[in-house]
BAVO-804128 format. One record per residue (C-alpha): residue in one letter; x, y, z. Coordinates in steps of 0.2 Angstrom, whole numbers, plus 5000, padded with zeros to 4 digits. Layout:
BAVO-804128
AXYZ/...
END
This chain:
BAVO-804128
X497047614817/X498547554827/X499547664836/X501447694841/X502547744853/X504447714858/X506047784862/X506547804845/X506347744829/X508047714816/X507947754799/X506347834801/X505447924786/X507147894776/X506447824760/X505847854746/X506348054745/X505048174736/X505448204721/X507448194717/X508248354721/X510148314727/X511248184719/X510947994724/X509448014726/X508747954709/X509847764715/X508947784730/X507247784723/X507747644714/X508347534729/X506747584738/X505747524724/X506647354721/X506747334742/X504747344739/X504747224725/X505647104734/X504547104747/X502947084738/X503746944727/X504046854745/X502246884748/X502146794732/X502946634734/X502546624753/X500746624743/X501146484728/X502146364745/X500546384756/X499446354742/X500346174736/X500846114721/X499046154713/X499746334709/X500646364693/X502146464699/X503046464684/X501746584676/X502346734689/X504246684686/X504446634704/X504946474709/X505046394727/X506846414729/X506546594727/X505246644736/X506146554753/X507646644748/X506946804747/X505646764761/X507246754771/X507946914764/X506547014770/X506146934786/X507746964788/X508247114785/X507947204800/X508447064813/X509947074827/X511346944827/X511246774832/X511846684846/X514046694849/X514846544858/X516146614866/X517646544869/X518046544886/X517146494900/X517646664911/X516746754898/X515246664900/X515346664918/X515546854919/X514146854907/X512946784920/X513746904934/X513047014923/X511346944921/X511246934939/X511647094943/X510447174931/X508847054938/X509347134956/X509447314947/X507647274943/X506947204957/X507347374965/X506547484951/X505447404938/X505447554927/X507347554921/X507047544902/X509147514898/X509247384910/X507647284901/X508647314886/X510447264892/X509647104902/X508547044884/X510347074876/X511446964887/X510046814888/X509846794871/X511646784868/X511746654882/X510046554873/X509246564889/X507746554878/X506546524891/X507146664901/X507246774887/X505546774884/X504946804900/X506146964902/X505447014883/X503546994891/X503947094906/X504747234898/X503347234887/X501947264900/X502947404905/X503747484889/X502947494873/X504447414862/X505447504849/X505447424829/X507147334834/X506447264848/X504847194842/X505647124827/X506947024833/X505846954847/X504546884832/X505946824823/X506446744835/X504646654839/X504446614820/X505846534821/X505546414836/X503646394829/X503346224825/X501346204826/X499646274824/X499746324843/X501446424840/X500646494827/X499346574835/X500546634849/X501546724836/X500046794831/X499646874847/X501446934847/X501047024830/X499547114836/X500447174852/X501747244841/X500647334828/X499947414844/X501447474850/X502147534834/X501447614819/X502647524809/X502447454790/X503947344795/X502947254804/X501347254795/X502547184780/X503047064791/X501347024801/X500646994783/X502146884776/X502046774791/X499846774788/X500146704771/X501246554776/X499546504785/X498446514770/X498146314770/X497446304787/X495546314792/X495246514789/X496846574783/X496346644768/X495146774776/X496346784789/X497646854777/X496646964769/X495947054787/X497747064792/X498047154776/X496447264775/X497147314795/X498947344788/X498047484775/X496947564788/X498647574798/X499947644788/X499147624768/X499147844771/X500947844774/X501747944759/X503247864761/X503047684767/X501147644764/X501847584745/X502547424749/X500947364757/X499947404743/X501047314731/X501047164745/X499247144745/X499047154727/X500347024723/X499746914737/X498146924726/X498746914710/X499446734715/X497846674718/X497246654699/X495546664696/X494546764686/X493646804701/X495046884709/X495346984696/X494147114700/X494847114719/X496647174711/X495847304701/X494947374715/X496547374725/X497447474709/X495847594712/X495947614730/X497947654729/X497847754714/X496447874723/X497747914737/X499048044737/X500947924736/X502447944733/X502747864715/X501047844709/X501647894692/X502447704690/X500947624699/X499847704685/X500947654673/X500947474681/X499047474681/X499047524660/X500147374659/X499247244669/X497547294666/X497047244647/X495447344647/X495547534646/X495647634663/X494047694667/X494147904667/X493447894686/X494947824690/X495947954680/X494948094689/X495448024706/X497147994701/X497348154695/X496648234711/X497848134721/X499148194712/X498548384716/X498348344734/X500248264732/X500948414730/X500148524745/X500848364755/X502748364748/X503548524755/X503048434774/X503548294769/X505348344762/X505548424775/X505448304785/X506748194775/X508048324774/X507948344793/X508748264805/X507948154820/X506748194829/X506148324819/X504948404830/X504748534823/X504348494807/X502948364812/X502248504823/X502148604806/X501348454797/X500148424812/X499448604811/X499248584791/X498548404793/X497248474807/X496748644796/X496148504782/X495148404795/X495248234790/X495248124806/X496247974798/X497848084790/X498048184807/X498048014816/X499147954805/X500348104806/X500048104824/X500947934825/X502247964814/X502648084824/X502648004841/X503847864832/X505147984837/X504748104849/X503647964862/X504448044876/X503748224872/X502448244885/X501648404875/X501348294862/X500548154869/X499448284877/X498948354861/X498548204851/X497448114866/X496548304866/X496248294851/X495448124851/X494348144867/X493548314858/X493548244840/X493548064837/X492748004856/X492947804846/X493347724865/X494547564861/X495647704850/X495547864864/X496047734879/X497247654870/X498347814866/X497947874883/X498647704888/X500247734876/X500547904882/X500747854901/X501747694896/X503047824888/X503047964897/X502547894915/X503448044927/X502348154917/X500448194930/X499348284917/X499448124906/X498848034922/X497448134926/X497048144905/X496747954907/X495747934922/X494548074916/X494447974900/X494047804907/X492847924917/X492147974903/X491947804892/X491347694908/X492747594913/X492447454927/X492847564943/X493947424948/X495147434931/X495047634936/X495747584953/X497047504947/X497647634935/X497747744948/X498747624960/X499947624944/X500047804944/X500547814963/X502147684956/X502447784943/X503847884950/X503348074947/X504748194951/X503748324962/X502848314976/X501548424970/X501248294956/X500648174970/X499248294976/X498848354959/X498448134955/X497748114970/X496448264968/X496048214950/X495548034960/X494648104975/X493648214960/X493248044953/X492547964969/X491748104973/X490648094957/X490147924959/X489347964978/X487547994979/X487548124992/X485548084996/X485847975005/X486447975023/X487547845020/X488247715007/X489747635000/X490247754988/X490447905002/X491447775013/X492647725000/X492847944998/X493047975016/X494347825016/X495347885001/X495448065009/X496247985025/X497247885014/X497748045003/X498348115019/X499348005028/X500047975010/X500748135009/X501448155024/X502447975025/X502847945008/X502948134999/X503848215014/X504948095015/X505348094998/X505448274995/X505548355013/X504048435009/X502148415008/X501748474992/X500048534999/X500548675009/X499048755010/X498048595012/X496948594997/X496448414999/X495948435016/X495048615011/X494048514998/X493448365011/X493048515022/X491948585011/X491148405004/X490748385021/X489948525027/X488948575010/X488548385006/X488648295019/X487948435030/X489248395043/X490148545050/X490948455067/X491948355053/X492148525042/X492848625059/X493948495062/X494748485048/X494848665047/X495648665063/X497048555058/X497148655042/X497748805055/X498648695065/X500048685049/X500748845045/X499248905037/X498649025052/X499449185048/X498549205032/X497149305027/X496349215015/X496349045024/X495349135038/X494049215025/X493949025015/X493548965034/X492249115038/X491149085021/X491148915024/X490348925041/X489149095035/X488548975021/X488248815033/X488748845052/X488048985064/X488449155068/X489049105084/X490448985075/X490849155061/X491249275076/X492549155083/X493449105066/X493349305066/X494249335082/X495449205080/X495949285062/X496149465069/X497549385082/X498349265070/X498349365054/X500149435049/X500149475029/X498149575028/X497849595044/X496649735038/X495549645029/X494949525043/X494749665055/X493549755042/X492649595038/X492349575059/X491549745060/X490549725044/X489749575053/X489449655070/X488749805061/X487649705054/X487149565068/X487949605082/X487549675097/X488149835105/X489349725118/X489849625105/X490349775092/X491249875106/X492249695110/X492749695091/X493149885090/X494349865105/X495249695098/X495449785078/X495849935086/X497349845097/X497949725084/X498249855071/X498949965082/X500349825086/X500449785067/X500949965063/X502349985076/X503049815070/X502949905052/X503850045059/X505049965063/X505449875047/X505050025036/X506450125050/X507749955048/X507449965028/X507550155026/X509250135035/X509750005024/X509450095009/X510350235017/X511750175019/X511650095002/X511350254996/X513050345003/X514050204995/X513350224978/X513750414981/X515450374988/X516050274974/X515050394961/X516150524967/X517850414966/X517350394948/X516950584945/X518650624954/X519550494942/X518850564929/X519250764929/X520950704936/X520850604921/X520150744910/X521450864918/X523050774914/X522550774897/X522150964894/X523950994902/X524850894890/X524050954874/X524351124881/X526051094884/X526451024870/X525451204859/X526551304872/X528051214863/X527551244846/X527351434850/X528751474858/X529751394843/X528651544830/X529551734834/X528251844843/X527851964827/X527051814820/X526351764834/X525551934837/X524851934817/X523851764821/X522851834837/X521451934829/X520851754818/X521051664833/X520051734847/X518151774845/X517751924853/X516051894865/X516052044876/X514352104864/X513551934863/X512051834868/X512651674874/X511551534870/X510451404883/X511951304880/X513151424885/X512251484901/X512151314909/X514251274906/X514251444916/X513251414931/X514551314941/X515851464937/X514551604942/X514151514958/X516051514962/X516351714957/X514651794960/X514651844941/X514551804925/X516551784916/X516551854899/X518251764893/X519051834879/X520051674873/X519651514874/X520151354871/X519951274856/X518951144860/X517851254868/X517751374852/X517351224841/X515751174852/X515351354849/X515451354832/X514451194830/X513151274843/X513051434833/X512751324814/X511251264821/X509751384814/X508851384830/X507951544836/X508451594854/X506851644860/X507051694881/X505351584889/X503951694897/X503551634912/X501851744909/X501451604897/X501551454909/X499751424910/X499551384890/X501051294889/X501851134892/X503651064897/X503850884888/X505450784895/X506250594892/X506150614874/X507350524864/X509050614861/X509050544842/X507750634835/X508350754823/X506750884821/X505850874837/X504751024833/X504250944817/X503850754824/X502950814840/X501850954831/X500550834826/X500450724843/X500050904851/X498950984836/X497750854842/X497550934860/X497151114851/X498251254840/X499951244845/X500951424844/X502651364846/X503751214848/X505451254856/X506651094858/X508351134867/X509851094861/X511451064868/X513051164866/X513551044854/X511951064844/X511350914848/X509550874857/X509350874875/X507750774875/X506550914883/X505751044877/X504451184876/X502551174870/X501451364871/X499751334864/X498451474858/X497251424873/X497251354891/X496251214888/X497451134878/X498751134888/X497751064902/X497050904887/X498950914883/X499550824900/X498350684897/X499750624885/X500850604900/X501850424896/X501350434880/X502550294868/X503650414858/X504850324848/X505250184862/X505150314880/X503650364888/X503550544886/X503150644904/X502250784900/X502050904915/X501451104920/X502551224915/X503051294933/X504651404938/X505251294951/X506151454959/X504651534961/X503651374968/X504951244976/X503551154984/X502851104967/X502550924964/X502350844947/X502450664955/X500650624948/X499950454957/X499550424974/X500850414989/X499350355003/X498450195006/X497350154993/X496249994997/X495249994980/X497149964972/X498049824970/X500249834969/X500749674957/X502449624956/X503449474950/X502449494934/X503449434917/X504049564906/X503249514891/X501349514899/X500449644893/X499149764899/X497749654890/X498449474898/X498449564915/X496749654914/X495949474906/X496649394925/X496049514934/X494249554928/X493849374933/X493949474951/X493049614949/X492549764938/X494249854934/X494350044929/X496250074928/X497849964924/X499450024924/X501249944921/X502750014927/X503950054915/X505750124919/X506350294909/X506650214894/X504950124893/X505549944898/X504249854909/X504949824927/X503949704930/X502849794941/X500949864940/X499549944949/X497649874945/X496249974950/X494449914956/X492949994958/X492649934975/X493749914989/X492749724993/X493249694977/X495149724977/X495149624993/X494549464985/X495649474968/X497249484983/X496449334990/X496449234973/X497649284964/X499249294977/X500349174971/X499549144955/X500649094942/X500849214926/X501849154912/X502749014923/X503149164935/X502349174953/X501549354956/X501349444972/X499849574974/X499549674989/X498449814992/X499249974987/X500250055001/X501550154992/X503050195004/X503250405008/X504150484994/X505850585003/X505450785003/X507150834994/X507950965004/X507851145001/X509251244994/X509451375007/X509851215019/X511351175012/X512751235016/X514651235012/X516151155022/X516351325031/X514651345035/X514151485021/X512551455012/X513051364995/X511451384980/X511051224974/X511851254956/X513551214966/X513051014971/X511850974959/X510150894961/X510950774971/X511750874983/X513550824978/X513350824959/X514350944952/X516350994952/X516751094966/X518451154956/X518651304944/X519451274930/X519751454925/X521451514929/X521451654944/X522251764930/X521051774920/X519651784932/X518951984931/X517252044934/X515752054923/X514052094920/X512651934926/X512051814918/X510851834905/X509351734905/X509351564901/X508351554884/X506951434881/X506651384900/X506251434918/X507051614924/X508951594931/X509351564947/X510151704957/X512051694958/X513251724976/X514051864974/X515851874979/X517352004979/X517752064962/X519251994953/X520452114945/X520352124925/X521552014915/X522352084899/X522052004886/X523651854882/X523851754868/X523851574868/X525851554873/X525351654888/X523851584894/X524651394891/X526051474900/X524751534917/X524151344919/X525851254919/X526551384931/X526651284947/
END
């Protein structure tokens, strides 16, 4: 089948549309059909002209005349305009400027596609004709050529062909072009010209191949294959003999069998033509195309009413056409798809896949493969693709060569595309060496491409790029190994190593290791001690793992001198590796100090603005009450009192309530019953007390069988009733209490008491646990006042070498992908990714091995491995010391007395150190209850007791705060 590929293609898939739906589109059916007809009936008296006056054209109604008019039309249709005689000679002049110019532009780079295009343009205006064709050939060997392109150049030859020679140079031109471009244009076209040549020696079979080509091209297409079944079947319906009949009714057959767009009139054409009835095998197959038509029309409008390039929409018909399995259609739609989207690289890569796994024909693999580098030629993996396929199919090793050679001129815009090309070429060499033998010319021409591979990295890529592109020297690390495992050569291996350290690559770990198993597979022990040495100085990122590998080795073969040597060295090196970590962790700690103070700074600005803020705004409404009340006499005032204020003096107050409070009773030493409040502060209370909550004082006798679960989201409306089941599954749950807010609303925490001990303890294994969107934390119920050196922080803070740290990962990597990378390493026990509060991944996660040798070998493989087009770092897990918080009896006030902790929060400054109650109203009272539904209260400071205020009414006490 022939194949296509180019920039872009006009017009493509534009007609005939499936099945009318939007208006027009019924003439457009029509036009189509009669642009067809036309071009078969040019096939048709191209046929009768070629055939000589023995034909009877009158029976088909087309005369000579005709047939060169329309033979024109068509071959025509698609061609560029002629030749303009300008009128000036400074415009012609400038024109050749022009030439000259774009013939230097590609001297310098071959590979400018719109300077082949602008320079075939100008020379064919000019009629350099000669010139012309030689800028057409060149771009040709290059590019593959758009329709546009390949049709003006063959009209352009057929009309300067005068002989047989000619003719068989424009033939040659056809076949390049059918191999560039899946194009029915140009099979048309291909097959029009093939008729002309009907009278000379072979020309009938030659029409007829051309033809019988054109259908296994593009006689699938849905919407183009038509015309070249109607223009083979008219090219044999003007051959008239009885013996040609059968040859149109088997092409009838063969169309009518295949799912087209308007089958319906060629079945009604083949009733007419045919004067025997239609045989019901034909029917059956007919009717079966037409079933299969309609799977294949919803891909197939939607590719109409799209716009160009429609990627998307080939890529859904590409995954449809593959599911169905029939080799020619998913070529076919492969090629369709490539008319427009040649310089999609993915593309390229899935089609050539699909053929080197399915079809493995070789002229059709290495031919696309050939395409796809011709179009996309910056793109590596279509490079590599097509070396490994002439690999694969026996190419001449010189014809391989020279592909490669191409590839290095191809211009790829990475340096690390030049050592991925280079590898896949060194792989290639390496397979045709015998390594039996000692020497041959094989394992020369390897050893001189390594060299070469070298010093072209670092004088043409470094220049380029300003840098290598092989940092860590993988071409060199792969001749390393080559020649000590088959060449059995470990002088060349160490030297190579050696310059290996000599760039850069010193300081690593792993580089030290890759260089130790080479020399404990094929070197001496001797040879392994001193790479070993030399790693425990020059190691700076795992400086660990080397020393541990040294004394594993002396353990095992050394002897007593040599061990004591290697304790002493380890025990030295690390010693300077942990001051110089000191020092960092002591410059970062400050940093983040200091970082630290300014967040609080400016958090406090903000809390300052914003009581100022909050302030202001109580004084004004207040003012403007006061002036409302003083306008009402004081007899009325006095009658409004007893509705207003709620008397508390003989009330509970709730969790709520208790925790406004603590701020106040910190400041007064007691607890302020306040007869009045403000009104805002009576309508939370009224909300607080709708809520049907019963206010049940925690036990703390009860912290063993219950539970304290926290982060929970503030949205859910029954807390008690959604997390009862989670819990039932740990064992009988006795009570549920959620605390709520003042306000009534959820403070995302609560209480769980089970029936038994056990549970609680199975309870906590639902620590993290997704509820609604956040991770629940589910901790030991423990009365913090009671044990302030508790700790619910439950992972490990030390040095733990069978546990890997990763970071950089991608947020959307799950714990599945990351546990499918790292049991390629190793047998894991535990993953874990760290999430933030709210349950978002941070992009961090811990991996846990079941051996510390194998922790240290995944950190050697996969550092730096790229996850999801994001490079990962993984260390062994080292966590940083978590800060001891300071204890409450520490703190102290600006004069010195000791301040609870209630006053500044948990961070110390936290809290307002202002009282908003008004000194008059401040009086002495009884302490504060308990807090209900959590841990015992905190005792209070006690200060001097505050004389009682009498009780005011609102006038007054709006009165109290605006007095200055």
């Amino acid at each position: 089948m022939a194949t296509a590929a180019a920039t872009s293609a006009s017009e493509a898939e534009a007609e005939p549309k499936a099945g009318p739906t939007a208006e027009g589109e019924e003439d457009e059916v029509k036009a189509a059909r009669t642009r067809r007809k036309v071009l078969s009936r040019a096939v048709a008296a191209a046929t009768y002209k070629a055939m000589g006056s023995g034909w009877d054209q009158q029976e088909e109604g087309v005369s000579e005349s005709d047939g060169d008019e329309e033979y024109a039309m068509a071959s025509s249709a698609e061609s560029s305009p002629g030749e303009y005689e300008w009128e000036y000679d400074e415009e012609e002049e400038k024109n050749q400027l022009e030439i000259e110019r774009l013939e230097e532009q590609l001297s310098i780079n071959v590979y400018d596609y719109n300077c082949h295009v602008d320079l075939i343009r100008l020379l064919r205006l000019e009629g350099e004709l000669t010139k012309v064709r030689m800028a057409r050939q060149k771009m040709s060997e290059i590019f593959p050529l758009t329709e546009e392109l390949w049709l003006e150049w063959l009209h352009d030859e057929i009309t300067m062909a005068l002989d047989g020679l000619d003719r068989e140079h424009v033939y040659d031109l056809f076949e390049k072009a059918v191999k560039d471009y899946i194009c029915p244009n140009i099979w048309l076209e291909y097959g029009q010209y093939s008729v002309g040549g009907i009278g000379q020696k072979g020309g009938l079979e030659k029409v007829r191949s051309v033809f019988e080509r054109a259908l296994s091209s593009v006689g699938l297409h849905m919407t183009k294959g038509l015309a070249i079944w109607e223009a083979y079947r008219e090219f044999e319906s003007a051959i008239v003999e009885a013996a040609r009949l059968e040859k149109v009714h088997s092409l009838f057959r063969r169309q009518l069998a295949i799912p087209l767009f308007d089958m319906e009139a060629t079945f009604a054409e083949y009733e007419e033509w045919s004067e025997d009835p239609i045989p019901e095998s034909v029917i059956q197959n007919y009717n079966k195309a037409l079933q299969q038509l309609e799977k294949y029309k919803p891909y197939e409008e939607a590719l109409l009413q799209a716009e160009a390039p429609r990627l998307a929409e080939y890529q859904a018909y590409i995954d449809f056409e593959m599911k169905i399995g029939d080799p020619a259609r998913v070529q076919l739609i492969f090629e369709r798809a490539l008319v427009e989207n040649c310089l999609v690289p993915d593309l390229w890569i899935r089609y050539s896949q699909y053929l080197d796994r399915q079809l493995k024909v070789k002229d059709l693999v290495l031919s696309v493969h050939n395409r796809a580098v011709r179009n996309c030629p910056w793109t590596v993996a279509l490079w590599s693709r097509y070396l490994l396929a002439m690999e694969r199919h026996g190419v001449d090793h010189q014809v391989i060569s020279a592909t490669f050679e191409k590839a290095l001129s191809a211009g790829f815009i990475q340096a690390t595309d030049y050592v991925e090309i280079w590898q896949a070429y060194l792989d290639y060499l390496r397979r045709r060496v015998d390594f039996k033998q000692d020497s041959s010319k094989e394992l020369e021409e390897l050893r001189s491409a390594f060299t070469r591979a070298l010093e072209y990295l670092k004088q043409e890529v470094e220049e380029r790029f300003n840098e290598s592109g092989d940092p860590s020297c993988m071409i060199m690390q792969n001749w390393a190994r080559i020649e000590a495992r088959l060449c059995n050569n470990m002088q060349k291996a160490r030297e190579l190593w050696d310059s290996i350290m000599t760039k850069g690559n010193a300081k690593y770990a792993n580089m030290w290791l890759e260089y130790y198993n080479l020399e404990r597979a094929h070197g001496d022990t001797q040879h392994c001690r001193k790479a070993l040495h030399r790693a425990v100085q020059c190691t700076s990122d795992y400086p660990e793992h080397v020393c541990e590998v040294l004394l594993t080795m002396e353990r095992t073969e050394g002897t007593l001198e040599d061990w004591d040597i290697a304790v002493q060295k380890t025990e030295t090196r690390l010693a300077r590796v942990n001051e110089q970590r000191i020092k960092v962790a002591e410059k970062e700690a400050a940093l983040a100090q200091q970082e630290e103070e300014k967040a609080e700074q400016r958090k406090r600005a903000r809390a300052e603005k914003k009581a100022l803020k909050k302030k202001k705004k109580t004084r004004g409404a207040d003012k403007r009450k006061a002036e409302e009340d003083d306008e009402k006499e004081w007899g009325d005032d006095e009658e409004e009192q007893p509705s207003k204020r709620r008397k508390v003096e003989d009330s509970t107050p709730s969790a709520g309530e208790a925790q406004d409070r603590e701020p106040e009773a910190g400041l007064l030493g007691k607890s302020v019953p306040v007869d009045v409040d403000p009104p805002s502060k009576q309508k939370e209370r009224a909300a607080a007390l709708k809520r049907d909550v019963p206010k049940v004082p925690h036990d703390s006798s009860k912290d063993s069988i219950t539970v304290f679960v926290s982060n929970l989201p503030y949205s859910m409306s029954e807390p008690d009733v959604q997390l009862r089941p989670l819990f039932e599954a740990c064992g009988e749950v006795a009570e549920i209490r959620p605390i709520f807010s003042n306000r009534g609303d959820f403070r995302g925490y609560c209480y769980v008491e089970f029936k038994e001990e056990k549970s609680a303890l199975q309870a906590l294994e639902l620590d993290r646990k997704n509820v609604e969107g956040r991770p629940m934390f589910v901790s030991p119920c423990v009365d913090k006042s009671k044990n302030p050196d508790f700790k619910v922080f439950r992972y490990s803070t030390a040095l733990e070498k069978h546990k890997l740290f990763v970071s950089g990962l991608p947020f959307s990597c799950t714990k599945e992908e990351l546990e499918e990378i790292c049991k390629a390493h190793g047998t894991v026990k535990d993953i874990r990714l760290v999430t933030n509060r709210a349950g978002k991944p941070k992009g961090l996660a811990y991996v846990e091995y079941e051996s510390e040798s194998q922790a240290s070998q995944a950190v050697l493989k996969m550092d730096g491995m790229t996850v999801k087009e994001n490079v990962i770092k993984v260390a062994i897990s080292n966590p940083p010391q978590r800060k001891v918080p300071e204890k409450p009896e520490a703190r102290r006030a600006p004069g010195g007395a000791l301040v609870p902790r209630q006053i500044y929060g948990a961070r110390g400054k936290g809290r307002t150190q202002l009282s908003l109650l008004p000194r008059a109203l401040q009086r002495p009272g009884a302490s504060a209850a308990q807090a209900e539904n959590g841990p015992a209260p905190r005792p209070a400071v006690t200060t001097s007791a505050a004389t009682e205020a009498p009780k005011m009414s609102n006038a007054d006490f709006a009165k109290l705060l605006l007095r200055k």
